[in-house]
C-alpha angles and dihedrals in degrees: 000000000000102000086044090055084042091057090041082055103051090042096059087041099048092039098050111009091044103057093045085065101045086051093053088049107091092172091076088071081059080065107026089171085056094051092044082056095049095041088050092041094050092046082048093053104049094050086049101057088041090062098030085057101051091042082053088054091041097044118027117223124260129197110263126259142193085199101085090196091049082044093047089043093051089044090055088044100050093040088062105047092052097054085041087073128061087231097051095047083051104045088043090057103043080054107050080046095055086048107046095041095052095046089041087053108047094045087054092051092047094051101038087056090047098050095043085044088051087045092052097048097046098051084037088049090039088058091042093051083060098032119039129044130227118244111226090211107056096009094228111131102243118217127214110235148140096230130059113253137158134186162135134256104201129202129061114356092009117210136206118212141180140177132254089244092053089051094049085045105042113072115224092261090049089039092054091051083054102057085040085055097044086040090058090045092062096037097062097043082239083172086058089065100041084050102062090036082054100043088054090048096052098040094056107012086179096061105091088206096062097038093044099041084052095053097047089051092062087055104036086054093057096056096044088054086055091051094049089048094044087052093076100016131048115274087230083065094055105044089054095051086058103045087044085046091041102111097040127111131211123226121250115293088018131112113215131203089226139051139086098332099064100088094070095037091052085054091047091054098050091042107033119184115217118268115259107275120237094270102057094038083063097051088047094052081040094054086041092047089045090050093054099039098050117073083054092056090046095059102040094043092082079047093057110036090048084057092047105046123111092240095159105025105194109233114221114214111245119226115250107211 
């Protein structure tokens, strides 16, 4: 039982300590693309020990083999001592439970945001098709409308677009750190990312992992989108595009350049903070690494010591002179 406490662990500690810590941490706002990456990996880790640990108390665990009959044989073996006793029928239901109901969870959640996400883009991308015209010089499909609103439709054939009043308010040099902000929003399947955060939290709205995960990458998109922007327009620019696009909200299943988030990330472009050096970015990939990898670890480690461990150490007779 010691590798399914172990997991448990690692689960109430991944899904309500962790993000305490990632919340206090405001260099991860130097690096959004590293905080996008901890925030995924420690909403990773703790699903994963929460099923690991209900497949550990399902299924025993049995010393590892490169024999696929002696493997087969241990697994039947094992299987059948376990449901011989009360406990080990207990212990193998409450796990297959734990595990079925997390993972059946979870994929419900996912498909039904997806689905719902898809929905959204393709009436809102059927309308726009009637409604709003390409422009030949940026290739973004321009609205006409009385408020100033940017965005970007995801998915397959991804479009920017962007409304007749945003065009009349932006200058050229503002308009052009828009589309760079909505591009780099598509390039980097930001929607990908909000989808599974808000599958999770949706799937399980008590757990502080999942609600806060969900609420920093919001936020965390929003400020890789302006790096990648300022890498190539000034951050002024920037800055301005997003006070003037402040109030405006993006459709269902858009990201916007706008919205409530604007405030902080106009701050962030006149005072900018210094990436994360090398270093740090590489503590940062390693703790991520080690979040991911380690309920794995957790669970295979009584396999392989158990294949590993002298249990019939061979005595060599020793030579009287």
């Amino acid at each position: 039982m010691i590798a399914e406490i172990a997991l448990l662990l690692v689960a109430a500690l991944a899904a309500t300590s962790g993000p305490r810590l990632l919340r206090g941490s405001t260099w991860i706002e130097r690096s959004p693309w590293v905080g996008i990456v901890l925030w995924q990996s420690l909403s990773v880790s703790a699903i994963a020990a929460a099923v690991l640990a209900g497949a550990a108390l399902a299924l025993p665990a049995v010393p590892l083999s490169d024999d696929l009959a002696a493997l087969l044989s241990a697994c039947g073996a094992a299987l059948r001592a376990q449901y011989e006793t009360p406990g080990g029928t207990a212990a193998s239901a409450t796990g297959t439970v734990l595990t079925s109901g997390v993972l059946g969870r979870v994929f419900y959640c996912l498909a039904a945001e997806v689905t719902l996400a898809r929905n959204q883009r393709a009436r809102h991308l059927r309308s726009l098709a009637v409604l709003a015209q390409p422009d030949v010089r940026t290739g973004a499909l321009v609205l006409d409308h009385g408020v100033p609103v940017a965005y970007c439709l995801p998915g397959r054939g991804g479009r920017v677009v962007v409304t007749s009043a945003a065009l009349e308010t932006l200058g050229d040099e503002e308009f052009a750190a828009v589309l760079a902000h909505e591009r780099a929003h598509l390039d980097a399947r930001h929607h990908l990312v909000l989808a599974v955060s808000s599958a999770l939290a949706r799937a399980f709205p008590r757990v502080p992992v999942f609600r806060d995960a969900h609420e920093a990458l919001m936020r965390l998109v929003e400020m890789h989108a302006d790096d990648v922007a300022a890498s190539c327009n000034e951050r002024l620019n920037i800055a301005t595009a997003l006070v003037r696009l402040a109030e405006s909200k993006a459709p269902a299943a858009a990201l916007g350049a706008g919205g409530p988030t604007s405030v902080a990330r106009v701050r962030r472009m006149l005072a900018p903070a210094d990436p994360l050096r090398v270093g740090g970015v590489a503590a940062a990939l390693a703790t991520a690494a080690m979040l991911v990898l380690a309920p794995v670890g957790i669970l295979v480690a009584p396999a392989v010591v158990a294949a590993t461990a002298d249990l019939c150490p061979i005595e060599f007779p020793v030579d009287i002179v």
